[in-house]
N, C-alpha and C positions, 0 to 999 in steps of 0.2 A: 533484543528480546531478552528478559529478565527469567533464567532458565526453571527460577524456582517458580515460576507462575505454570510449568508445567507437569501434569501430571507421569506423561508417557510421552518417551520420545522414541520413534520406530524407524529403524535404519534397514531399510530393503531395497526390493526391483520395483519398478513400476509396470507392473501386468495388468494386460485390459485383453478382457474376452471377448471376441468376436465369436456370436452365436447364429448361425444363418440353415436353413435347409440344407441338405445336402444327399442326395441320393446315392445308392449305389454304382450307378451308371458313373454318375461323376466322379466317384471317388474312386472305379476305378481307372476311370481316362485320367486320373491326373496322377495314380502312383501313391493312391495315398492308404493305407489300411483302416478300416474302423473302428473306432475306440480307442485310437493312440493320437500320441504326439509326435509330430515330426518336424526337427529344427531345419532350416529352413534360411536363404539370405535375403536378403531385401529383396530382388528382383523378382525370386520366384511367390516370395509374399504379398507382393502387388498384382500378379499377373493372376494369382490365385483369388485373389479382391476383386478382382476384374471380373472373374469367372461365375461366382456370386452370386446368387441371390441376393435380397433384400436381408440387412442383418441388421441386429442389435451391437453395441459396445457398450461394454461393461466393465467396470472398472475393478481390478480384484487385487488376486495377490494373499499371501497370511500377511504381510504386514499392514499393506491395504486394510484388509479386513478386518482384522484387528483395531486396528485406528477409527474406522469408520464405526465400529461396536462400540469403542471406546468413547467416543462423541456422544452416541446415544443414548448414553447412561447418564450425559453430561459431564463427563472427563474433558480434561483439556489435555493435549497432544500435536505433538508438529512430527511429521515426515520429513525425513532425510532419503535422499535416493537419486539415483539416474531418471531420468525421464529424458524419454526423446524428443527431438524437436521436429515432430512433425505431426499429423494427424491425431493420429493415435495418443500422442503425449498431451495433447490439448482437451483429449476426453480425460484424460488420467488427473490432468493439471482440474477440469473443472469440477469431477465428483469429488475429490478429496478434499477441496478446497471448500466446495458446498455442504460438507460437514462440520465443518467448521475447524478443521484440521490446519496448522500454519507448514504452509510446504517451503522445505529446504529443497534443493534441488540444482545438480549442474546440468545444462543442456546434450544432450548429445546430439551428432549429426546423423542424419535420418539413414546416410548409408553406412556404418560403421558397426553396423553389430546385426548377427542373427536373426530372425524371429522363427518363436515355435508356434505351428501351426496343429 
């Protein structure tokens, strides 16, 4: 890749929103407060997946989002970044790429890092 061919090159995390119902009742059987963030490791972010409704994935992030603005202006840009290898990374892997955005990226193992819920 010939780097002057692009415009913006964006080095971040690769975050994807998980947007599902979620009641009072459940949140608070599982510990969780409302309107916040709570980090979280793989296991108990699966089980809380599990727990779930029917949800959305979304692929975001500021650099994400950024990149993604950046395409539909007709910008050209590539993403540098982690991305997991597992579900979730394969939603991350296909919106960004369906902007037309060229993804840089090392794999991570799906149990090796946090998620914030």
């Amino acid at each position: 890749m010939n780097s002057a061919s692009l415009d913006v090159v964006g080095i971040g995390n690769a975050i994807v929103d998980v947007i599902a119902h979620a009641d009072d009742a459940f949140l608070a059987g599982e510990g969780l407060a409302k309107g916040t963030m709570t980090l979280v490791d793989a296991p108990r972010a699966e089980a809380l997946y599990q727990l779930m409704g029917p949800a959305v994935e979304i692929s975001g992030g500021s650099v994400g989002n950024t990149m993604a603005g950046l395409a539909s202006l007709g910008g050209t840009g590539a993403y540098i970044g982690k991305v997991r290898d597992d579900f979730l990374g394969q939603v991350y892997r296909h919106d960004i790429t369906a902007t037309g955005i060229r993804l840089r990226r090392r794999r991570r193992r799906p149990d090796r890092e946090p998620r914030v819920v």
